[in-house]
N, C-alpha and C positions, 0 to 999 in steps of 0.2 A: 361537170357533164354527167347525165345521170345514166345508166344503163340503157336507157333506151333511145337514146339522142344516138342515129350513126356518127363515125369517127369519121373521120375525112381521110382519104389513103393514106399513107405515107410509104417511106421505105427509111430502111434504118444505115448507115452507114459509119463504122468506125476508124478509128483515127491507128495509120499503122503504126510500125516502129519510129520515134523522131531520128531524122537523119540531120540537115542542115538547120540554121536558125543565120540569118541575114538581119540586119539594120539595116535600114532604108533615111536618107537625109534628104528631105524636098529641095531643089532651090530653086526651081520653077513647078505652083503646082493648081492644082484644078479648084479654081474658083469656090463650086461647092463643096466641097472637101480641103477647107484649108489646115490639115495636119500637118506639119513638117516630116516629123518624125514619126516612123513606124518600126514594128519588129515583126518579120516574116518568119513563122516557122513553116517546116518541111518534116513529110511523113513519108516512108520509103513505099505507101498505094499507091502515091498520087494525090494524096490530098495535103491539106495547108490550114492554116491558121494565120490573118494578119491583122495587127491589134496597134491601134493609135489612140490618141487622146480623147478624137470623139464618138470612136464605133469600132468594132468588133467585128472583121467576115470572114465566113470558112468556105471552102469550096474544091478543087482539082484544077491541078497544072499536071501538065508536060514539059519536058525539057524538048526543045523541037532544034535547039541545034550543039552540039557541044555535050559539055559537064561543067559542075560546077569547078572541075579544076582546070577546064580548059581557059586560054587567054580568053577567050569571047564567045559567047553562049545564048540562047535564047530559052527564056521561057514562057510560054502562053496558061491565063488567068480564066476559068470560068466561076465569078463565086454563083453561091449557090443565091437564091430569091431572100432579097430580106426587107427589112423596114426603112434600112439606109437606102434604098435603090428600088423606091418606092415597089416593093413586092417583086422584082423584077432580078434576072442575071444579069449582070455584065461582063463582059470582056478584058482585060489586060493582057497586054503583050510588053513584055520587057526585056528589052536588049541589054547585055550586062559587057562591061570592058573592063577586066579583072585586072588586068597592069596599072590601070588608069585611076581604079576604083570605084568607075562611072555608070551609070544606067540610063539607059529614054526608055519611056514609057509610055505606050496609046494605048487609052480608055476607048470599048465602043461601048457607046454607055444607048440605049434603044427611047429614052426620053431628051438627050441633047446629042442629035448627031454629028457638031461640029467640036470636040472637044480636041484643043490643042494638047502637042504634047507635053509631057513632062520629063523634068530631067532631075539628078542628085548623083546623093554619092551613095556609096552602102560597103559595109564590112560582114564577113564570112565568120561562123563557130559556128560550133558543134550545139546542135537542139538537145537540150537537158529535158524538156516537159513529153511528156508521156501524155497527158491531157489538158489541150490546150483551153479548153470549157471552161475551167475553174482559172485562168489568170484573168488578174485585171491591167488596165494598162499602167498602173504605179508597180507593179511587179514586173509585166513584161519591156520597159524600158530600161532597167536594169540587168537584162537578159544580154551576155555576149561582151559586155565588159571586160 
């Protein structure tokens, strides 16, 4: 870009202290997206990092019921516009049942409005990565072991 080309706005946002880091195991999962496996990092802002075998998204959750040491919790997904999602956010809402070791999960995804849910299992430790930019997913599935 040369000096005189305008920039197109942005805003800058950094990634807090890592707090939690979660596995995610699909056994029912969304057609376009068929990764089994994910790793969910946690940032103590509110933001995230979740990284699978075909793509990479970052974005901000809420914990909207619970904690993560509660029996059963919720947390809601805004990632940010990517390429995966055709330029676009989307929604996750994911219900956690920490006895069970179980999660459902509803995509509203703003290109297929009928996206069923999904379900797996997922395991809890502690987020080691500071910056979650620089993993790839052959490093981050080894994460929590």
């Amino acid at each position: 870009m040369s000096p005189l080309e305008p920039q197109a706005p942005s805003v800058t946002v950094r990634f807090g202290a890592p707090t939690t880091l979660m596995r995610l195991r699909y056994q029912d999962l969304y057609d376009r997206k068929p990764f089994p496996d994910a790793t969910l990092l946690y940032y103590d802002n509110g933001l995230y990092a979740i990284l699978s075998p075909g793509e990479n998204h970052y974005g901000a959750y809420v914990i909207t019921r619970g904690d993560f040491d509660a029996d059963h919790y919720g947390i809601d997904f805004i990632s940010l516009p990517s390429t995966d999602w055709n330029g676009k956010a989307v929604h996750h809402e994911l219900r956690f049942d920490r006895p069970a070791g179980t999660f459902l999960q509803q995509l509203t995804n703003p290109d297929d409005p009928d996206v069923a849910p999904q379900r797996g299992t997922f395991t809890i430790a502690t987020n080691p990565i500071a910056d979650p930019t620089t993993l790839t997913w052959e490093h981050a599935r080894g994460l929590g072991d």
